[in-house]
C-alpha positions in Angstrom: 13.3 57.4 1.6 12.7 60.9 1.9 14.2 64.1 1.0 17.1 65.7 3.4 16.3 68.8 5.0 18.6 71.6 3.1 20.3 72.5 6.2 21.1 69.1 7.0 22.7 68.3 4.4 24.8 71.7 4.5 25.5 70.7 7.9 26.9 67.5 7.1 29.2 68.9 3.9 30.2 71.2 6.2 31.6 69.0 8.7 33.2 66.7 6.3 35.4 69.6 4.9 36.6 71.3 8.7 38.6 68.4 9.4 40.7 68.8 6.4 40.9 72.7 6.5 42.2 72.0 9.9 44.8 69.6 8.8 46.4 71.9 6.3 50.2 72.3 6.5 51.2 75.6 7.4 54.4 77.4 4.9 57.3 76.4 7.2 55.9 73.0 6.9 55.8 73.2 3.4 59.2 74.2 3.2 60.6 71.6 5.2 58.6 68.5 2.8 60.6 70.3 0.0 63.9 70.3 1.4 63.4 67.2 2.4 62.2 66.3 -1.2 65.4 67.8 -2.4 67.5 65.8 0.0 66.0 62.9 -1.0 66.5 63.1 -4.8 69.8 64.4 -4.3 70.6 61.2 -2.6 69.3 59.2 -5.5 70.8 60.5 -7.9 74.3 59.5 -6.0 73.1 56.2 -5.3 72.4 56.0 -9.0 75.6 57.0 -10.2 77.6 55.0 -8.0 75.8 52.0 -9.5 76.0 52.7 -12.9 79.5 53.1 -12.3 79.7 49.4 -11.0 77.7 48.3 -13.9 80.5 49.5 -16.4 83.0 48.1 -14.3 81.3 45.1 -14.5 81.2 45.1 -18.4 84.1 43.4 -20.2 85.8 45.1 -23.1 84.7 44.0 -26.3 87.2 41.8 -27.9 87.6 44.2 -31.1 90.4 41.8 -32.1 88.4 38.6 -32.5 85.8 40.2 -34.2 88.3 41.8 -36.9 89.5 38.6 -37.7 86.2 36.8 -38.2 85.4 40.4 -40.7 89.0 39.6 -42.4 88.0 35.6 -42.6 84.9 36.3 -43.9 85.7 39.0 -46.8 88.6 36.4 -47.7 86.2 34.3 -48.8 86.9 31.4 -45.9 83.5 30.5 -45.4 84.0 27.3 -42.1 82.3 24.3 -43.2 78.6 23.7 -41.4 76.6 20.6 -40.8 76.2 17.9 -39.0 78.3 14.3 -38.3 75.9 12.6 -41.0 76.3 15.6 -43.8 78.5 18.9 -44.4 78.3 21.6 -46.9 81.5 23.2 -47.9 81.5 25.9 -49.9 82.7 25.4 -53.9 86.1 24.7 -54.7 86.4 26.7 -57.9 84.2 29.6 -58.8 81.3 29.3 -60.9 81.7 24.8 -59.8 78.2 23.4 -58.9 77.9 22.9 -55.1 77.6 19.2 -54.0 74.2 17.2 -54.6 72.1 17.8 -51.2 72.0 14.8 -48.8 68.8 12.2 -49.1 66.0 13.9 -46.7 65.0 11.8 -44.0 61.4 13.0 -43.3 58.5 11.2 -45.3 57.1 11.3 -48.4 54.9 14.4 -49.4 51.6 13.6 -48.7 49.1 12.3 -51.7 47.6 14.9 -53.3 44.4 12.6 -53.3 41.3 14.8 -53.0 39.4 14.3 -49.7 36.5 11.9 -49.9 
């Protein structure tokens, strides 16, 4: 290809940047796209409120009670038994007794500690 004539290619710059100088908004436009702006975010901002206010409706109350007795059971000392229908740990009758012997694992063996071959 060739080279472009200089004032062609002025030409052609200058035509792609009329149409937008042509299309620019005049100051009362302006004005009216910020007020509209305004009216807009104004609007979301109730919208948001309003739903935020449902969301804590929505919320229950904490149940401050039920957790103050599972703190007072807990610095008591009452610790619930845990495990399943096969075994259960309880905690020591006495302080300073030895806790129960562990139940029998079920899983296998450890493996031989044969070296590869």
């Amino acid at each position: 290809m060739g080279k472009v004539p200089f004032h062609v290619a002025v030409a052609t710059c200058a035509a792609a940047i009329l149409p937008s100088v042509a299309g620019a908004a005049t100051d009362a436009e302006v004005e009216s796209l910020r007020a509209e702006l305004a009216r807009l975010k104004a609007d979301y901002a109730e919208r948001l409120s309003a739903l935020e206010a449902q969301v804590r409706q929505l919320q229950p109350e904490p149940d401050v009670g039920a957790t103050a007795a599972v703190d007072q059971s807990i610095a008591a000392g009452s610790v619930a038994s845990v495990g399943t229908a096969e075994e259960s740990i309880e905690a020591p009758a006495t302080p300073g007794a030895e806790p129960p012997a562990p139940a029998p694992s079920r899983t296998s063996p450890t493996p031989s500690t044969r070296p590869y071959r």
